[in-house]
C-alpha positions as CSV (number, residue, x, y, z in Angstrom):
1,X,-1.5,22.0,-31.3
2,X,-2.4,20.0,-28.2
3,X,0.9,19.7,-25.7
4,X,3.0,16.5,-25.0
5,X,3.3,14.3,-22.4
6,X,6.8,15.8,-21.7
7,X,5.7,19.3,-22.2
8,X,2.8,18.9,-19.4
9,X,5.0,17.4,-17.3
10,X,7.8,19.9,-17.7
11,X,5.0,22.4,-17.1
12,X,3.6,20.7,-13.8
13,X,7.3,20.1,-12.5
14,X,8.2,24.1,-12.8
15,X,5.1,25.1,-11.6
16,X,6.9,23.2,-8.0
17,X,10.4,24.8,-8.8
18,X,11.8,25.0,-5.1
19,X,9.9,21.8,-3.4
20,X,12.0,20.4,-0.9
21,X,11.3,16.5,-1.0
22,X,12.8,13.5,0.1
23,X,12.5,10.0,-1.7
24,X,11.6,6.7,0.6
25,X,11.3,3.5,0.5
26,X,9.3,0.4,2.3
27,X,10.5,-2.9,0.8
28,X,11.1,-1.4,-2.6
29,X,7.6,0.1,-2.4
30,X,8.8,3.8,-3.6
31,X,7.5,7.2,-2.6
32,X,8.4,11.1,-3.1
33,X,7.7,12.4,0.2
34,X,6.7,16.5,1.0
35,X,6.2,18.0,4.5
36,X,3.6,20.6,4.8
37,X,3.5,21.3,8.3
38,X,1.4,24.5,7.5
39,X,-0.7,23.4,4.9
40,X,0.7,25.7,2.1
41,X,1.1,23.1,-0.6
42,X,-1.4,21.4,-2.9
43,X,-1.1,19.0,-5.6
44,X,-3.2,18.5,-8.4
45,X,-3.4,15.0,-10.4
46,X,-1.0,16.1,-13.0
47,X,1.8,17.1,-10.5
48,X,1.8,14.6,-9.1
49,X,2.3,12.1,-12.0
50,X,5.1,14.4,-12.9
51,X,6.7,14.1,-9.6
52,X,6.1,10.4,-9.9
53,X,7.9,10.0,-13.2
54,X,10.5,7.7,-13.8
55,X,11.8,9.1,-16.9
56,X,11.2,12.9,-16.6
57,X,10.5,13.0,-13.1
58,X,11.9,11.8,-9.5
59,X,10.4,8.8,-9.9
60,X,7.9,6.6,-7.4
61,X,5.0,4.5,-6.8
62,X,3.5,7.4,-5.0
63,X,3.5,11.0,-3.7
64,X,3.2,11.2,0.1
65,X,2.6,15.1,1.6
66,X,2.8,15.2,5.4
67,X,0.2,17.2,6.5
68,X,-1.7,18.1,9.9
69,X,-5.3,16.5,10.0
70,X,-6.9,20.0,10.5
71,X,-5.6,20.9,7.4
72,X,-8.0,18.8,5.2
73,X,-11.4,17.9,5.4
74,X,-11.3,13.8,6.0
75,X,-8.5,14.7,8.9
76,X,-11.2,17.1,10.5
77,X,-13.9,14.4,10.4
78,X,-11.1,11.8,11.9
79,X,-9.9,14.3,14.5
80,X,-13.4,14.2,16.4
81,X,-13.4,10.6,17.4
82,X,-9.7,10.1,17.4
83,X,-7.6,13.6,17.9
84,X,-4.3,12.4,18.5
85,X,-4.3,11.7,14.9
86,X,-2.6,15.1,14.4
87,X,-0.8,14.4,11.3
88,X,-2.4,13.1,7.7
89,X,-1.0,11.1,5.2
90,X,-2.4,12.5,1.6
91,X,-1.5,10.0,-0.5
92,X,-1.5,10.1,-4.4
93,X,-0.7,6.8,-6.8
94,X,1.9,6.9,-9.7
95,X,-1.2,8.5,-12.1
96,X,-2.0,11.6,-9.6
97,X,-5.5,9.2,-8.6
98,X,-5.9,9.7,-4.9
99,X,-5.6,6.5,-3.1
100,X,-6.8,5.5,0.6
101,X,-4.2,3.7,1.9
102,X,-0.5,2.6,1.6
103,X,0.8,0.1,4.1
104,X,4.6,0.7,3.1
105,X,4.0,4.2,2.6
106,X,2.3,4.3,6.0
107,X,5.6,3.3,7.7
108,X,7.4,5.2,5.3
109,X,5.4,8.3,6.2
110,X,6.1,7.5,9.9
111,X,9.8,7.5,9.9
112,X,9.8,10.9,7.1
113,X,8.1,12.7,10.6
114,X,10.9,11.7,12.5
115,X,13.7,12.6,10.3
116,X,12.6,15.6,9.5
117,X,11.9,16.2,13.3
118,X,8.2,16.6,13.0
119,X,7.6,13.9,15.6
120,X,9.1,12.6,18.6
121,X,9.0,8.4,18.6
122,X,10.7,6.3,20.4
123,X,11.6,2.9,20.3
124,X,8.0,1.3,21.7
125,X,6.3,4.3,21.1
126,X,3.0,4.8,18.3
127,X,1.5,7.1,16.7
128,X,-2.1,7.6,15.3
129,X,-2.0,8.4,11.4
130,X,-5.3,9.8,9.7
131,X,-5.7,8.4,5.7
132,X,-8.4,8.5,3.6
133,X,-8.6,4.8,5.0
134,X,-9.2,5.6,8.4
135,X,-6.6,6.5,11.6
136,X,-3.8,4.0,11.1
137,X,-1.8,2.9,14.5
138,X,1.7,2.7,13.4
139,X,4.4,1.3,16.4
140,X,8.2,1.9,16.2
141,X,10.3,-1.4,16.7
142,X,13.4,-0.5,16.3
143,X,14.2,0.6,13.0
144,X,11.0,-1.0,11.3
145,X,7.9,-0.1,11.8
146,X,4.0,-2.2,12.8
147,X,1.4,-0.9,11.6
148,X,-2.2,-1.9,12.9
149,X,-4.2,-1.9,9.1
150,X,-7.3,-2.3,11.5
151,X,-10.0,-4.9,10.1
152,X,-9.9,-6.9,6.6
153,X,-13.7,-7.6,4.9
154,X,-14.2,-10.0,1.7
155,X,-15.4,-7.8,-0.9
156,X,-18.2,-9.6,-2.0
157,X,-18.8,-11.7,0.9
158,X,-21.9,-14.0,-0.3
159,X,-19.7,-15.1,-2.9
160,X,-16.3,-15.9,-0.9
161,X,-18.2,-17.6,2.0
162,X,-20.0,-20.4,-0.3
163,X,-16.7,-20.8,-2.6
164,X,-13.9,-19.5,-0.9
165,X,-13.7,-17.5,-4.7
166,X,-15.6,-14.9,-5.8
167,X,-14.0,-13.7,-9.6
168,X,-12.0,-14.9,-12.4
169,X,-8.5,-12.8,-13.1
170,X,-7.0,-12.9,-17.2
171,X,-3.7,-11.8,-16.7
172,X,-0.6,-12.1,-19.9
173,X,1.1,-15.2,-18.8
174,X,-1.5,-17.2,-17.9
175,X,-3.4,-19.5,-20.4
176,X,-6.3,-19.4,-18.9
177,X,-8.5,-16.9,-16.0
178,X,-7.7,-18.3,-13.0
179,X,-10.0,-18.2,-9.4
180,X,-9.6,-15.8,-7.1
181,X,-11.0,-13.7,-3.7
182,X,-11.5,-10.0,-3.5
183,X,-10.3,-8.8,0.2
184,X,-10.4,-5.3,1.4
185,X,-7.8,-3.6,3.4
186,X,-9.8,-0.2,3.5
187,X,-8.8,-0.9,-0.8
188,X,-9.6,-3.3,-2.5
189,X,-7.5,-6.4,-3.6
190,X,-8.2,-9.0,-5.9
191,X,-5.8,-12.3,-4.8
192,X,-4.8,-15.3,-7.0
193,X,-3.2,-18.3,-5.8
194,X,-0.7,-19.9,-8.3
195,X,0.8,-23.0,-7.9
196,X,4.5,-22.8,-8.6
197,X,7.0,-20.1,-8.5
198,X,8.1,-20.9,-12.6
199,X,4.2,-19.4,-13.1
200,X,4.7,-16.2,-10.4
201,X,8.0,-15.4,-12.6
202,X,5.9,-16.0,-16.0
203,X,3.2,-13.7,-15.3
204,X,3.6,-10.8,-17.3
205,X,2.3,-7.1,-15.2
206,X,3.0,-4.8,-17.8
207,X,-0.3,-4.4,-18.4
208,X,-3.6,-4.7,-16.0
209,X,-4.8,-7.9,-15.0
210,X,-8.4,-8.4,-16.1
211,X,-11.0,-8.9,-12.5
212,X,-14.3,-10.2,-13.5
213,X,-16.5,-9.2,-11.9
214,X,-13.9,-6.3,-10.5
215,X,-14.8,-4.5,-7.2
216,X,-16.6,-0.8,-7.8
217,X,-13.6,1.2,-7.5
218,X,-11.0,-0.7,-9.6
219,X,-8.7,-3.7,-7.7
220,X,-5.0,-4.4,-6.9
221,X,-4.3,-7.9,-7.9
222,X,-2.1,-9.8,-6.2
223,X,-0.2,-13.1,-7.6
224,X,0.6,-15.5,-4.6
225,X,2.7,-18.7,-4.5
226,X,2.2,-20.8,-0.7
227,X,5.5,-21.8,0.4
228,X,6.0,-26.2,0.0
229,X,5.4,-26.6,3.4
230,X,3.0,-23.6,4.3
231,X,4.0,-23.5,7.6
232,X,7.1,-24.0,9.5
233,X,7.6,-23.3,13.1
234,X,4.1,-21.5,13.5
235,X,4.7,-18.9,10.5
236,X,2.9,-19.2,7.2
237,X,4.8,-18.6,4.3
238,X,4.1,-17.0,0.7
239,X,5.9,-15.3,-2.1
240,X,3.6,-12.3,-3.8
241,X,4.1,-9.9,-6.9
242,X,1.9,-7.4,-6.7
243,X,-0.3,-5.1,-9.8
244,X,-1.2,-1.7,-8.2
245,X,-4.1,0.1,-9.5
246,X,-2.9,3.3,-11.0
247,X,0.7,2.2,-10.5
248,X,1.4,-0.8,-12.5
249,X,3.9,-3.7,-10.7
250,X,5.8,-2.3,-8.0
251,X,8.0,-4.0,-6.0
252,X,5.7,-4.4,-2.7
253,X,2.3,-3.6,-1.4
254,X,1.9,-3.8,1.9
255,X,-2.6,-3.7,1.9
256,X,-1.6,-6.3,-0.6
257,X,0.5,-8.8,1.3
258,X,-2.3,-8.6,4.1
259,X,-4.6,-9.2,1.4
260,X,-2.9,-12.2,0.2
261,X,-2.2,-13.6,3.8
262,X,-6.0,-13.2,4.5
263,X,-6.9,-15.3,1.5
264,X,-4.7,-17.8,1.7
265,X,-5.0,-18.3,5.7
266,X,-9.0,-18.5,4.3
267,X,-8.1,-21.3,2.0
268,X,-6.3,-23.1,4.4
269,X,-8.8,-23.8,7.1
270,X,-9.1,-23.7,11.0
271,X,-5.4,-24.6,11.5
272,X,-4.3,-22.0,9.5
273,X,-1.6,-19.7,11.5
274,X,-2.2,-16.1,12.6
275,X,1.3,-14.9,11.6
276,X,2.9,-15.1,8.2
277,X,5.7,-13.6,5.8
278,X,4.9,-12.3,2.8
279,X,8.1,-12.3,0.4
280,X,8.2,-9.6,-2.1
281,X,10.7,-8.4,-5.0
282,X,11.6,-5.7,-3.1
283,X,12.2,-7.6,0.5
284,X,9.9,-9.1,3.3
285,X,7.5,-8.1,5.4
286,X,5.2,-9.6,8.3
287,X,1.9,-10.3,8.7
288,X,-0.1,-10.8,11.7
289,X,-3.8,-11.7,12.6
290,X,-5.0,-10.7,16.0
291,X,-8.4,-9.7,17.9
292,X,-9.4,-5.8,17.9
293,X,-12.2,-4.3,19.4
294,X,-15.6,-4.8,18.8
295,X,-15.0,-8.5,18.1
296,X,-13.6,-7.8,14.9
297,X,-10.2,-9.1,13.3
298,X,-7.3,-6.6,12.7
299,X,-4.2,-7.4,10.9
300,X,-1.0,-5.9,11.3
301,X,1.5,-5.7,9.1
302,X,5.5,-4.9,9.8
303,X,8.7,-4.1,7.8
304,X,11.3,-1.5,7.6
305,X,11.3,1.6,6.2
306,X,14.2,3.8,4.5
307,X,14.9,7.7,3.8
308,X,17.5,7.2,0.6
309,X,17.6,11.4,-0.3
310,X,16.8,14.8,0.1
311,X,16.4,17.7,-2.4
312,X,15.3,20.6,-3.8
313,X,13.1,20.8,-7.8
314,X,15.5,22.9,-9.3
């Protein structure tokens, strides 16, 4: 007889009896955070689901282990252009499917260093974080975090440049497919602009939204609503929920709300602003545009970040 769900996850969780973890949190944007300063600890797809369980589990969008670059092959090969990347964020999605970036859990990873006394950051200070994304410039202000995401590319660029859309999203809750551009954060997004917040709150996310044609690796797709005015003193405005791919709905996303900023700034034209806030279920967070090397666009994105417990798998 083949084993349960609940009896491979009880079998993945005791095979980790004695972790030390602690849960975080960027903007309701949920993580089960590890430290492996040595590189002892390795997780397969199936732990990490169970660790990622919100029933049987700890429960979280993600599993974050905090690892030295050196440690793992894509931190060695990120190390020789950029070695103060000394730390690596291995990130795995709610499914155990290895993911190349997290902006929330990028901040979130950030302040777990510091209060577990891994790193030394002040107020002003940065620090250089390798992901399966690239090295990720993350800035303390305070007690949130800015995180440069580096440069944003449309997906299928032919496409988005002639009609400003490139795909059609199906998604329960909405009559019919609606428009939308495929922007990528280092992962790909798939953004849909909506026209009143009754629709945002109508859209059902229990289920994947259907991208056609959907980017090679799968998509998050994001469901935006531009503020009535879009702009107010300088800031552009949206409100965003969010489908993550191999998470479901989660409360945030911060590649996401980038995502959606960069599309809707697109639709908007010349006079679009460079700085925006991107509401989310589980808070805010800002978005800003700016000029990075090599002539190419970076965005940054900034928000707080939250350590809510400690423990030990029993």
């Amino acid at each position: 007889m083949n084993a349960t769900p609940a009896e491979t996850s009880g079998s993945a969780l005791r095979a980790l009896g004695g972790l030390r973890f602690s849960k975080g949190h960027g903007t309701g944007n949920d993580f089960v955070l590890v430290a492996d300063p040595e590189g002892t600890h390795t997780f397969d797809a199936h732990q990490a689901a169970a660790l990622c369980d919100r029933h049987q589990g700890i429960g979280a969008d993600g599993l974050i282990r905090a690892v030295p670059s050196r440690y793992l092959p894509e931190g060695r090969e990120l190390l020789v252009d950029t070695p103060a990347a000394e730390w690596f964020m291995d990130y795995r999605n709610a499914d155990g499917s290895l993911s190349e970036m997290c902006g929330n859990g990028v901040r979130v990873f950030v302040h777990f260093l510091r209060t577990e006394g891994l790193i030394d950051l002040p107020d002003g200070g940065s620090l250089a974080v390798g992901t399966r994304g690239g090295v990720k410039t993350v800035v303390r202000t305070g007690n949130d975090y800015a995180v440069d995401m580096g440069p944003w590319e449309f997906i299928f660029p032919g496409e988005a440049s002639a009609k400003a859309m490139d795909s059609l999203v199906a998604a329960d809750g909405l009559e019919v497919p609606r428009p939308a551009l495929s922007v990528s954060m280092g992962n790909p997004h798939t953004v849909v602009a909506l026209a009143e917040l009754s629709e945002l709150v109508g859209t059902r996310l229990f289920t994947a939204p259907k991208v056609d044609p959907v980017p090679a690796n799968g998509t998050n797709v994001e469901f935006v609503v531009p503020a009535e005015p879009l702009v107010h003193e300088g800031v552009g405005s949206v409100t965003m929920r969010v489908h993550e791919r191999g998470v479901g709905e989660t409360q945030s996303c911060g590649t996401g709300a980038c995502a959606a900023a960069v599309a809707i700034r697109h639709w908007a034209g010349a006079e679009a602003p460079d700085v925006w806030r991107v509401n989310v279920p589980g808070g805010v967070v800002g978005v800003k545009f700016f000029a990075g090397p090599g002539g190419h666009e970076h965005v940054e994105l900034s928000g707080p970040a939250v350590i809510v417990a400690s423990g030990t798998l029993s």
